[in-house]
C-alpha positions, 0 to 999 in steps of 0.5 A: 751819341759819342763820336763814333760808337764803333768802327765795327757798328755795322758788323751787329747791324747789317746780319738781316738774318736775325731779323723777322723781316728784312728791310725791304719787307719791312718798308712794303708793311709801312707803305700798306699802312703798318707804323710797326714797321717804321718803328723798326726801320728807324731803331734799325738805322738810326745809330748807323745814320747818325755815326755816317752824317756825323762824319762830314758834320762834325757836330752831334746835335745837327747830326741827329736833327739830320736823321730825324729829318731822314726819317721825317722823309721816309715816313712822307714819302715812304711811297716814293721807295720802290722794291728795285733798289734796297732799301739801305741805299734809298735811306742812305741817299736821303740821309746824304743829300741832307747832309750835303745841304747842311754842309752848302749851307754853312759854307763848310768845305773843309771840316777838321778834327786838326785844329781841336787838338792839343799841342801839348798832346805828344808830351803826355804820359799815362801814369796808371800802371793798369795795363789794361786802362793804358792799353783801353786808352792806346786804342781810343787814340788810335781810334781818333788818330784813324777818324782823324786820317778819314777826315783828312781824306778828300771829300769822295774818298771820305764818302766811298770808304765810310760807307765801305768799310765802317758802314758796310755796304756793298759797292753796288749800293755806294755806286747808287746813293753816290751817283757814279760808276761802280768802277770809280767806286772801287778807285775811289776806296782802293785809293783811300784805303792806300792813304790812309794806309800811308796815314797811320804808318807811323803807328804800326811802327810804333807797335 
């Protein structure tokens, strides 16, 4: 897994119009007994999981060991899964607490891409005169700079607008794997999108 595969990951994988089965009757299959179907829920969502937990891990083994984990859960405790809630919220709360446990334990309370980079990064000069490759590579760091801004972003903001805007979820579902109010939901993304509005300025004044 690179860091991040995409921002716009969840825009190819949450169409459950292109699928045969929509989770929920794909989780219904498994708990009668179809391994099929597990298959498919894991290839579903596992790269969706791994980009989510590697957010708040910062560690790319340690996340995919957290989703193997997810799905450990989900194949022994499948029955625990009942048709109320979607199934995207059930997987999604075992992949964060798992996280959340991860992050407890190693005593991470700040996490941050800040102390990795380079000072001398402002000084360098793209020498290719491919504007294509120049303009490829203005966009991967605007890309970093934006996961950079998300980061930097209090926890529960972090959390609300990752699974909002780049995972893709609906704010029912966040107010559910989140445990708070659908209001607070809304607060919480509005602020963070104003923050990180503030954040990348700079570079729409660039542009």
């Amino acid at each position: 897994m690179t860091k991040l595969n995409s921002l716009h990951l969840s825009d190819k994988l949450l169409d459950q119009n292109k699928y045969l089965y929509s989770d929920e009757e794909l989780i219904s299959r498994f708990q009668a007994g179809d391994k099929n179907a597990y298959v498919e829920l894991v290839n579903r969502y596992k790269d969706r999981l791994t980009n989510f937990v590697y957010y708040f891990l910062k560690d790319e083994e340690l996340s995919e060991d957290i989703v193997q984990d997810t799905f450990i859960k989900l194949y022994e405790k499948k029955h625990y899964y009942k048709p109320v809630a979607k199934f995207s919220t059930w997987i999604y709360t075992i992949a964060r607490n798992l996280a959340n446990t991860e992050l407890r334990k190693k005593n991470r309370v700040k996490i941050t891409y800040l102390s990795q980079m380079n000072n001398d990064m402002k000084n360098y000069e793209l020498k290719s005169k491919d504007q294509s490759l120049n303009s490829k590579i203005e966009n991967e760091y605007l890309l970093d700079e934006l996961h950079l801004a998300i980061d930097r972003l209090p926890k529960n903001y972090k959390t609300a607008i990752i699974l909002r805007d780049i995972q893709g979820l609906n704010y029912e579902e966040i107010s559910i794997i989140v445990g708070v109010p659908l209001g607070t939901i809304k607060s919480r993304i509005n602020r963070a999108r104003l923050q990180l509005q503030l954040d990348l300025k700079i570079f729409k004044k660039e542009q």
